[in-house]
C-alpha positions as CSV (number, residue, x, y, z in Angstrom):
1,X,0.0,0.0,0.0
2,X,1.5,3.3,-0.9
3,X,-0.9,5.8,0.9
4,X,1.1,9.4,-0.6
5,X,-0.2,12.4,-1.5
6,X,-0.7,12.7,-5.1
7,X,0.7,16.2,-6.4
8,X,-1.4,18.1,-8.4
9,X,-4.5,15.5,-8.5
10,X,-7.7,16.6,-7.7
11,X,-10.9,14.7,-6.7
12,X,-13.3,14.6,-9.5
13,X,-16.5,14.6,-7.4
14,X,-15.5,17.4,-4.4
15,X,-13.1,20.7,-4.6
16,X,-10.4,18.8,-2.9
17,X,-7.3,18.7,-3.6
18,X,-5.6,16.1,-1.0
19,X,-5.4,13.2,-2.5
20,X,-3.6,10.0,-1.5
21,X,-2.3,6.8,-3.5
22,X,-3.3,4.0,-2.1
23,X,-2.7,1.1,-4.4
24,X,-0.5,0.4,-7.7
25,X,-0.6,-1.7,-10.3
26,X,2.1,-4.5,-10.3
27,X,2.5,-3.7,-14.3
28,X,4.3,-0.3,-13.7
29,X,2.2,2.9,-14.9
30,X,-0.8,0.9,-16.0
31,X,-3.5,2.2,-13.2
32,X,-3.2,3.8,-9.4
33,X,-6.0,3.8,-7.6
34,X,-6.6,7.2,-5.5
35,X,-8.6,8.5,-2.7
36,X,-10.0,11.9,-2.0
37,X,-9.1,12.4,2.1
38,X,-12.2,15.1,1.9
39,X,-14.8,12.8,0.9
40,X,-13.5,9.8,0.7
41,X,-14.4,8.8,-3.6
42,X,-11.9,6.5,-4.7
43,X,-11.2,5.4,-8.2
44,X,-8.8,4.0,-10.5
45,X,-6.5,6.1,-12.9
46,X,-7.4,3.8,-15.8
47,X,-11.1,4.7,-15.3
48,X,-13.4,6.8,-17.8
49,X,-12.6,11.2,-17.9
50,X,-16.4,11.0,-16.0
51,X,-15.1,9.1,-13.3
52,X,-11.5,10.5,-12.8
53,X,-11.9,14.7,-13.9
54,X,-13.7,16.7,-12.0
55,X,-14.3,19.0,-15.1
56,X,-16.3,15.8,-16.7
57,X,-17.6,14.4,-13.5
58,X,-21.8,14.3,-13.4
59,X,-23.1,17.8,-12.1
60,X,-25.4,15.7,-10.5
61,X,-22.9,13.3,-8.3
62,X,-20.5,16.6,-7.6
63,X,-20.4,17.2,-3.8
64,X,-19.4,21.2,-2.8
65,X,-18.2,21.6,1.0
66,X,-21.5,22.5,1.8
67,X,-23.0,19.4,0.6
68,X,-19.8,17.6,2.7
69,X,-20.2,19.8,6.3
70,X,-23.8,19.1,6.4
71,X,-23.8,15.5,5.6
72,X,-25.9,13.8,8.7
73,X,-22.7,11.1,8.8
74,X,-20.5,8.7,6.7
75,X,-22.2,5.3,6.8
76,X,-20.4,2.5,8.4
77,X,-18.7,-0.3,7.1
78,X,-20.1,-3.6,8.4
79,X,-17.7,-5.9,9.4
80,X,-16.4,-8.6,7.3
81,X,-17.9,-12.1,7.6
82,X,-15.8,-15.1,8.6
């Protein structure tokens, strides 16, 4: 797990700009995946422009800080099965 902050990334569904690596493809350069630290969206570099630039992101998925400060709470994860 690699778990950096990107330089110059930028999450394609909030206005953040803190974004950490968190996995890498073992073929060198072929995807990352990457997670917004402000609202937590994650995707894969390899991914579709509408799923990894916020300029081509759906106007109706975007989150603005408002949206992200008044959020009632993050749902939990359940716990894993055995």
């Amino acid at each position: 797990m690699n778990d950096k902050l990107v330089d110059g990334a930028e999450c394609p569904r909030c206005p953040a700009d803190t974004i950490t690596r968190l996995a890498t493809s073992p073929v060198p350069g072929v995807w990352d995946v990457l997670q917004c630290t402000r609202c937590l969206y994650t995707w894969r570099t390899s991914e579709p422009d509408r799923r990894t630039r916020r300029d081509a992101y759906p106007e109706a998925f975007k989150l603005t800080d408002a949206d992200i400060e008044n959020a009632i709470e993050v749902p939990a994860v359940p716990p894993l099965r055995a």
